[in-house]
Steps between C-alpha positions, in 0.01 A plus 500: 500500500729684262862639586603774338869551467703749398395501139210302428237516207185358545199537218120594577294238413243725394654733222814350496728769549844447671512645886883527630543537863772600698451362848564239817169515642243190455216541333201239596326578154459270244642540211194601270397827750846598499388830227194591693800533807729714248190793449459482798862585638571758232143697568601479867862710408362672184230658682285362227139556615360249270652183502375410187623753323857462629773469245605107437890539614736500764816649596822425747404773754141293511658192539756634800172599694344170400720306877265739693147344393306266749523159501126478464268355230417835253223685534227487244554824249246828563231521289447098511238351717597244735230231361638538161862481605436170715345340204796596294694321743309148543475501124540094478612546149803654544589360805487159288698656234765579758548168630486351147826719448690366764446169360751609184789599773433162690557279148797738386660427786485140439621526182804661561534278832484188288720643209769576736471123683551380132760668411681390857426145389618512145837683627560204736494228252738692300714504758450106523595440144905501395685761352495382120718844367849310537343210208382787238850456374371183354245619261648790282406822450333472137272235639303757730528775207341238218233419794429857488488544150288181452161635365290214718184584245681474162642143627166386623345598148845318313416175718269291283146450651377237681267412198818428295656294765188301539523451104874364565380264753360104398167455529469320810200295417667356193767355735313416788339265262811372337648420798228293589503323172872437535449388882221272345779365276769434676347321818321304207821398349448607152826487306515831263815389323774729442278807407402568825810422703460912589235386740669270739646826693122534585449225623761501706355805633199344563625273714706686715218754547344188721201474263377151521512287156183401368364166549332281237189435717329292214736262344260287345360766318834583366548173398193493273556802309576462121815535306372762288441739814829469636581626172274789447636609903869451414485731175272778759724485696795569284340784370408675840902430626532690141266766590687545852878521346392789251346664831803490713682605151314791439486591908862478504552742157292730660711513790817528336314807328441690795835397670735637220263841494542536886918432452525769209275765714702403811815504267409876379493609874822356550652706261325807590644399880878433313482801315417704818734364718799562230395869454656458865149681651486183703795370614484193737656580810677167632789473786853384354580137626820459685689361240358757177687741762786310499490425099524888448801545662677233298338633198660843585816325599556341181424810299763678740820532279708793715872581499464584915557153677177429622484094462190273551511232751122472531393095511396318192462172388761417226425186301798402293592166344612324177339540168205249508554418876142603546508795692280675268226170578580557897378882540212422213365217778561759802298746239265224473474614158655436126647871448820448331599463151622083408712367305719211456827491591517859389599801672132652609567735809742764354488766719414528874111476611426614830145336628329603775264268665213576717163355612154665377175348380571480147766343358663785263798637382575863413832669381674781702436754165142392370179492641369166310400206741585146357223296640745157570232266501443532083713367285472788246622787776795216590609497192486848469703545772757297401459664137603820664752379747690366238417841243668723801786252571640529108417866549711519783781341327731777255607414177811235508433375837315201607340573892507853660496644864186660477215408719161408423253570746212234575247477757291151557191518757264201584387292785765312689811691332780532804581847513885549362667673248733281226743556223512234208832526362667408177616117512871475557648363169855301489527539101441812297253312150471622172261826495614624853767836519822369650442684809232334586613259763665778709218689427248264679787484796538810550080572564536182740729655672411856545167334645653240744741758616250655687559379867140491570395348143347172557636202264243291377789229323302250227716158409365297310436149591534330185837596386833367673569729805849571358424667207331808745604816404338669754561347793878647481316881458286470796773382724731816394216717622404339767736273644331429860157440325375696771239667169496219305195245418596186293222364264537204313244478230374207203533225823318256323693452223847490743295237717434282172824569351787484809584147571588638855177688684737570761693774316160695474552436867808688530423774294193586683752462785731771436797148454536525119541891401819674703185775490291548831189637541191577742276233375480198268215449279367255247231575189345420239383683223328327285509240244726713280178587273436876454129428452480423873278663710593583882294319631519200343888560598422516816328205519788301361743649747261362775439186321882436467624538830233291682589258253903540542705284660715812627237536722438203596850428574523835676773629278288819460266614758141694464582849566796468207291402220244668245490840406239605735757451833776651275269844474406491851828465623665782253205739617616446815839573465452778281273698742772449773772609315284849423446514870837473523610777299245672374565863783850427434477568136286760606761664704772450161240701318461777748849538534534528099225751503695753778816463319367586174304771620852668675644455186203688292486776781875609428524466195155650378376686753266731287351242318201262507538160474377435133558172355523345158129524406426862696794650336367362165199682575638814593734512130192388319284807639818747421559332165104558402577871647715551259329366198240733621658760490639464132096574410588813623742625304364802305480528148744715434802392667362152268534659192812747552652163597362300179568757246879580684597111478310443152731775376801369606435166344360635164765812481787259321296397253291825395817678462703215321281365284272782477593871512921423404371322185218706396703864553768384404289473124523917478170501330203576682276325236704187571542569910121462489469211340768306683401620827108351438611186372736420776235620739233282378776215532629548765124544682408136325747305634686646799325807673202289666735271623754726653188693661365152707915450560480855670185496671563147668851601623352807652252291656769291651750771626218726654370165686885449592559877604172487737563192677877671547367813618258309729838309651618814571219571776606361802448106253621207649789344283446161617220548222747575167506105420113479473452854338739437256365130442147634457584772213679266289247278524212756483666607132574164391179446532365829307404478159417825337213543301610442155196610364565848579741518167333524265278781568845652672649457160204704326539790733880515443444474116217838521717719755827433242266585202415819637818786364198793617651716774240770585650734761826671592584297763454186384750618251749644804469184653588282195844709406567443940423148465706477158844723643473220814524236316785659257695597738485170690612337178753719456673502836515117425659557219745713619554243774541235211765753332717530797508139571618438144797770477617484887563794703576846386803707601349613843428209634806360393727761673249544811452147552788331312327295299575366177344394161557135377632424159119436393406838604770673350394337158156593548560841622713575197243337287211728666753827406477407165123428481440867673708700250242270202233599695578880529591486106123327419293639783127324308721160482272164455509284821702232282872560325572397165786261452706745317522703835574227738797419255579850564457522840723172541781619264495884693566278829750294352692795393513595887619161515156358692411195345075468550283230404202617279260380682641693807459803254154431471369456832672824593339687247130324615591689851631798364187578284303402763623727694467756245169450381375559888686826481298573233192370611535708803537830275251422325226425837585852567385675203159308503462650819327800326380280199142395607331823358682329132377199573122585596495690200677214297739760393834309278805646603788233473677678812198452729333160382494331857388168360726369813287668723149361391667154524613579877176615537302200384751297690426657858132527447532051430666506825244693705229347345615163543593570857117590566416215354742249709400698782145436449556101468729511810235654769201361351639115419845409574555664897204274555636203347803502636333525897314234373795283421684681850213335710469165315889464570476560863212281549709248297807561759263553800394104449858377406681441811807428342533821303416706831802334655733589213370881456492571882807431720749618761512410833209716632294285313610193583479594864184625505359175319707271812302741736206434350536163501626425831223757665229222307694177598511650880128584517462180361629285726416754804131414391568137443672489863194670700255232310712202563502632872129539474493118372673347805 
């Protein structure tokens, strides 16, 4: 019986075309006459007459009338017989077709029944098994990518085959049957001699295996056999124990073939793995141990150098002692390593090393700064350690001292470490040797101290054994800082050789005791350390520590008792009371640090309210990018303003000598043959030895103020000034650096030499523009000159009546000496620039007459001003008539009045200048700019990694508050974190 729903397609089984319904009625029709049904309904409603003939479809308003249909079996079609139909109908074919097809519903049903019981199953047993996902810490990340990289094929195919494994192997029948030849021989008692002494270790084998020795079951027979067959067997047999050595020689070479090519492939993946993992693409992802928490604060700590009183009272253990008391030897046997540098009798620890032990399944050691592991069970990364230990330690130490405050950081990790954190100390000297500063003593007491001080320091006080108690230097120290001993632990090392050397064991008694030292302390302990060999390993240490006090009669005679003695109690009990003194104090010091933090942020908030909090290394930054700004912007100067610059200060530097030793001399000749001639050979002088130079001189300090004048134009936008310091630093440095390319000369020196050559001046106003460029510099001159004059002669009679001044007795000589040079000069107007003698004498003997007595050489410098003076006049005059001489001169037209000689030389003069300005210009933007914000950014990366100079270029108060923020922010997350997992470990 089929329900049709409200939408439900069902297919004709015998054309196969899709019939939708639309109804709720029931239909008891199977499925295959369900089409025969559908021509029938629509050539009931179509008023189809022939059925058969209907149109294959159906529509909604068929289906709605569809609920109003019989329930009744269908009628057979018109037109069909009812014989035919019923045999249609009993067809057994199709019936057994149609309940074939069920058959396929029946087993999909199964299937999915059965796949959804499986799936039930398998989703309870996961449910059994543990959650796993807290452990993939364990394994790092890299190891799941490289198992996903792994091509599985191309390492099956590098794996050698089993053919050339079965080549590497002995050839089992060969052995089988020397081992029964040697089993033969060795239950027969045949002595080989020495040359086979290899095969004993056989037959021991042999008869630990259980095997049975053979018997001789015929000894008569034995008996009777000849002497010359014993021989013939002995030398077979030497020869197959022969054959059987080479085999288990060439066995084991081909062994040690194919070990050492497996190590080098699995070597190679190793260092693909390394190579990886310090890209950092896989970085290992592994929880911070209590103490490594703990370790970074006092790593931060001792890097914390601040002006604000913020002081650190966070525990440590402090191990401090005499030179050679063996302190050093104490924390290397709590280490349970060899770390530190030896020596004997010398001073080895010179600065502070803070350790910080811990226990992990390696034993290793790792500085705070580097990432290198030094694997502490090989002798070559021990004595590497100590190599470098000692390297930093006389790094640490400036030039004229002998030990140093600064801390090296050192981390030790291996099985059975106690977890603490210790300082080793310099040894506290009594007498200041040969080699050390003179400070030194107070130098070493004043480190001791500043670590003791700390009221929640832990003192770990070394004495040595050996030496008279009296001569402790120590002791005295230890009680000034702590005077209850209430943080004190007493350790008196080298006990065996006070034991053999005391005539009285009972003053190691009292020591131990707290009875001999006016010192007190938390616990007494007794060690040894070793033989006093530095070859010693710790272990066999060890077992001499053990070895000597089960032997000692200060056990025995219970002057010491168990829990004081060896080195392993001593680290147990120092763990202990380390870890209760940070219990103690650690949210305390907590507290310190959060009160530090609010105070210095009030303080920031009123007095830089606007600004971020930017330390050291961030303002660095921030002055490097404004520095490079600048530089950048110097590429963009434009040409122009370059070479208006260039050719402005070129001129000022060349101007004294072109009109000096140039023009003066040459036009001063009256000749223009001889002007000519003078001018070029000056010129071509002058271009030889001085011009190229002077051009580098002026194109280098233009490059230098136009870097200055950005950077000062940049300060005046809204720039920080805490940055002056380091700006200022940075372009001295930059140009002390810069070297300018002295290669450009020459060719700069063959362009000067054409441009001078050239007297050709083709147009007008290149012509205008010479006489400007020539009046310019003549009048300049002369206004000098005039300035020269009037310093000479004093002030004339208005500014002597308007201002009251007055001329001195010099001036008055030298202005009545100028009168008389005037009234020459107006008599010979074409005068030479130089006077004869004869006319100095009369010049002299005219002013003595006026009773002025003058000096000759007075006389003559006067007149050397005067001309000058004179000659500009003239000079001038003359600029003005060439003002309408270039028509003469393109036409080369000789008229003495109008030969402007002066003029070409101006001329060639300011074309040198322009084009030597182009040329400057053009080795400025295209090479030097460049090189000189090359040499800008190698200097700040040269500051950025010097520490030192960052703290001299950048200071002020802002900065050093912001760097105590920054640090006391860390230290308080620090120990915030450290508190919640020392919480989480009780």
């Amino acid at each position: 019986m089929l329900r049709v729903g409200s939408n439900v397609k069902a297919t004709c089984m015998a054309c196969r075309n899709l019939v939708s319904t639309n109804m709720g009625v029931r239909f008891r029709v199977p499925l295959q006459k369900l089409h025969p049904l559908s021509r029938a309904i629509h050539h009931r409603y179509s008023g189809n007459t022939n059925p058969q003939r209907a149109p294959h479809r159906t529509a909604a308003r068929y289906y709605t009338s569809m609920s109003r249909l019989p329930m009744r079996p269908p009628k057979p079609p018109p037109g069909l017989g009812g014989r035919s139909y019923q045999q249609h109908r009993n067809f057994w074919v199709a019936r057994l077709a149609a309940r074939l097809l069920r058959l396929r519903y029946i087993l999909l049903g199964s299937a999915v029944g059965g796949g959804y019981t499986a799936k039930k199953t398998y989703e309870e047993w996961k449910d059994m098994l543990p959650d796993f996902s807290e452990y993939n810490w364990v394994i790092p990340d890299f190891v799941w990518e490289l198992s996903e990289q792994i091509d599985l094929d191309k390492l099956a195919k590098a794996l050698p085959e089993m053919e050339e494994i079965a080549k590497l192997l002995p050839d089992l029948d060969k052995i089988g049957e020397n081992f029964t030849f040697l089993k033969s021989l060795l239950s027969s008692g045949v002595s080989l001699g020495s040359e086979v002494k290899g095969a004993s270790g056989l037959h021991l084998l042999l008869e630990t295996s259980g095997d049975p020795p053979l018997k001789a079951t015929d000894s008569s027979a034995a008996a009777t056999q000849d002497g010359s067959d014993k021989q013939y067997k002995k030398s077979s047999d030497k020869e197959k124990v022969d054959q059987l050595q080479e085999e288990l020689l060439r066995t084991q070479l081909k062994y040690q073939r194919m070990l050492e090519r497996l190590e080098k492939e699995n070597k190679e993946l190793r260092k693909v793995v390394l190579q990886k993992d310090d890209k950092g693409i896989h970085q290992r992802k592994v929880k911070k141990s209590l103490i490594d928490l703990y370790s970074e604060v006092l790593d931060i700590l001792s890097d914390y150098d601040a002006n604000y009183n913020t002081q650190d009272h966070l525990p440590r253990v402090v191990v401090v002692g005499d030179q050679s008391a063996g302190k050093t030897s104490v924390l290397e046997m709590i280490a349970q390593a060899r770390i530190f540098p030896r020596g004997s009798g010398e001073m080895m620890t010179r600065s502070p090393v803070k350790v910080t032990l811990s226990e992990g399944p390696h034993h290793v050691a790792m500085f705070k700064d580097s990432g290198r592991e030094f694997d502490l069970t090989k002798e070559e990364d021990l004595a590497a350690l100590r190599h470098e230990i000692e390297l930093r330690m006389r790094k640490s130490v400036k030039e004229g001292q002998t030990v140093s405050s600064e801390t090296i950081s050192l981390s030790v990790k291996g099985p059975g470490i106690q977890r603490m954190v210790l300082v080793d100390l310099p040894g506290v000297i009594s007498t200041v040797t040969a080699g050390m500063a003179s400070d030194t003593k107070e130098t070493i007491f004043s480190i001791s101290k500043a670590y003791m001080q700390n009221p929640n320091a832990i003192i770990l006080c070394i004495q040595d054994g050996s030496v008279d108690a009296e001569r402790s230097i120590v002791t005295d120290l230890v009680s000034q800082m702590d005077p209850q001993g209430k943080r004190t632990i007493f350790v008196l090392t080298k006990v065996d050789l006070a034991e053999k050397n005391l005539a009285s064991p009972s003053r190691i008694q009292q020591i131990v005791e707290g009875k001999l030292f006016p010192m007190k302390a938390l616990g007494y302990f007794a060690v040894v350390t070793g033989k006093g060999s530095s070859g010693e390993s710790i272990d066999s240490i060890k077992d001499y520590e053990e070895d000597f006090f089960q032997n000692s009669r200060l056990l025995r005679d219970g002057m010491l008792k168990a829990h004081q003695v060896t080195t392993k109690n001593l680290s147990l009990a120092v763990s202990d009371c380390f870890w209760k003194m940070v219990r103690e104090s650690v949210e305390q010091q907590a507290d310190v640090f959060k009160a530090s933090r609010f105070n210095l942020e009030t303080e920031w908030k009123n007095n830089y309210p606007r600004l971020r909090e930017l330390d050291r290394n961030e303002l660095f930054e921030k002055a490097k990018n404004e520095i490079l700004d600048e530089v950048i912007s110097l590429s963009q100067v434009t040409p122009q303003h370059w070479e208006s610059i260039l050719q402005k200060k070129l001129w000022e530097r060349v101007s004294t000598h072109v009109i000096e030793n140039i023009y003066l001399p040459a036009a001063q000749t009256m000749d223009s043959g001889t002007f000519n001639t003078t001018v070029d050979i000056k010129l071509k002088q002058w271009t030889d030895k001085q011009l190229p130079h002077k051009a580098l001189e002026v194109a280098w300090e233009t490059l230098q103020e136009e870097f200055a004048r950005f950077m000062a134009e940049y300060k005046g936008k809204d720039q920080d000034d805490i940055f002056d310091k380091l700006k200022e630093a940075v372009k001295d440095e930059s140009i002390k650096r810069h070297k300018w390319n002295e290669r450009a000369m020459d060719s700069l020196r063959v362009i000067q030499h054409n441009a001078l050559e050239d007297r050709s001046i083709t147009d007008k106003p290149q012509w205008d523009a010479a006489i400007q460029f020539m009046e310019e510099t003549l009048q300049s001159r002369l206004k000098d000159t005039e300035s020269v004059i009037s310093d000479m002669v004093g002030p004339d009679w208005k500014q002597r009546w308007l201002h009251w001044k007055n001329r001195t007795p010099d001036q008055h000589i030298r202005n009545e000496t100028k009168n008389e040079l005037e009234r020459l000069l107006k008599l010979h107007d074409d005068h030479t620039a130089y006077l004869a003698n004869d006319e100095v004498t009369t010049v002299r003997k005219n002013l003595e007459g006026r009773g002025v007595e003058v000096d000759p050489v007075l006389i003559k410098d006067t007149w050397h001003q005067l001309y000058r003076r004179h000659f500009l006049q003239n000079a001038l005059s003359h600029c003005n008539l060439c003002k309408r001489g270039f028509y003469y001169y393109q036409r080369h037209f000789v008229d003495s009045e109008l030969e402007c000689n002066d003029v070409v030389l101006f001329w060639r003069i300011q074309r040198m200048l322009v084009i030597t300005a182009n040329t400057l210009r053009q080795q400025l933007t295209n090479t030097e700019v460049r090189r000189l914000e090359k040499n800008v950014k190698e200097v700040l990366d040269d500051f950025g990694e010097d520490m030192e100079k960052k703290t001299q270029l950048i200071t002020g108060r802002r900065v050093q508050l912001a760097e105590d923020l920054k640090k006391v922010r860390e230290i308080q997350e620090k120990l915030e974190a450290f508190i919640e997992a020392l919480h989480k470990e009780k």
